[in-house]
N, C-alpha and C positions, 0 to 999 in steps of 0.2 A: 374606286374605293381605297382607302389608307389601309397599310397592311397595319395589324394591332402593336402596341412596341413592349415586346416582351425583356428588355434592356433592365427593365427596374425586379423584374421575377428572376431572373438569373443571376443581379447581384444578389438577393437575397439569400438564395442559397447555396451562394459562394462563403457569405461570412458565415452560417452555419458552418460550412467546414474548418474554417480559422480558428471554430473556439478551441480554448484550453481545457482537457479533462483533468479536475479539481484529483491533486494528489493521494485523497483517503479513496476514490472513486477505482482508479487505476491501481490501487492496492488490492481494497476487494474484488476488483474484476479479474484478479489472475490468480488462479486457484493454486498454484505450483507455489507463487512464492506468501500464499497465506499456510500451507504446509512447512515451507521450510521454517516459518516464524512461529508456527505452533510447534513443532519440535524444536527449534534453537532456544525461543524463551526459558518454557519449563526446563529444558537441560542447565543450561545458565543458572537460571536459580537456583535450584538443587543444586549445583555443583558448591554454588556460593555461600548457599546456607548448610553443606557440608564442609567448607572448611570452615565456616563458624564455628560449628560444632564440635568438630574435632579440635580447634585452638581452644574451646573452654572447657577442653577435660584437665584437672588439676593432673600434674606431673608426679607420679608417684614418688615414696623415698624407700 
């Protein structure tokens, strides 16, 4: 009796491990760096929309 040929099952889940995880996927799976971008953003803005703020106070006389 032929042994079975498991040759075509094995590549199969070979190219499973080849793929590429899509870039927005690998953002949200790492919890550290969805932190650092929840505080770096709002910091950033705030900072930017305080020097706005401050550049449109009229200069006294």
């Amino acid at each position: 009796m032929a042994e079975p040929n498991n040759t075509q099952q094995h590549d199969d889940s070979e190219a499973g491990d080849d793929e590429r995880i899509p870039p927005m996927q690998a953002i949200i799976d790492n919890p550290f760096l969805l932190l650092f971008i929840g505080v770096a953003v709002p910091a950033v803005f705030y900072t930017i929309w305080g020097i706005m703020e401050i550049a449109a106070i009229p200069i006294a006389k």
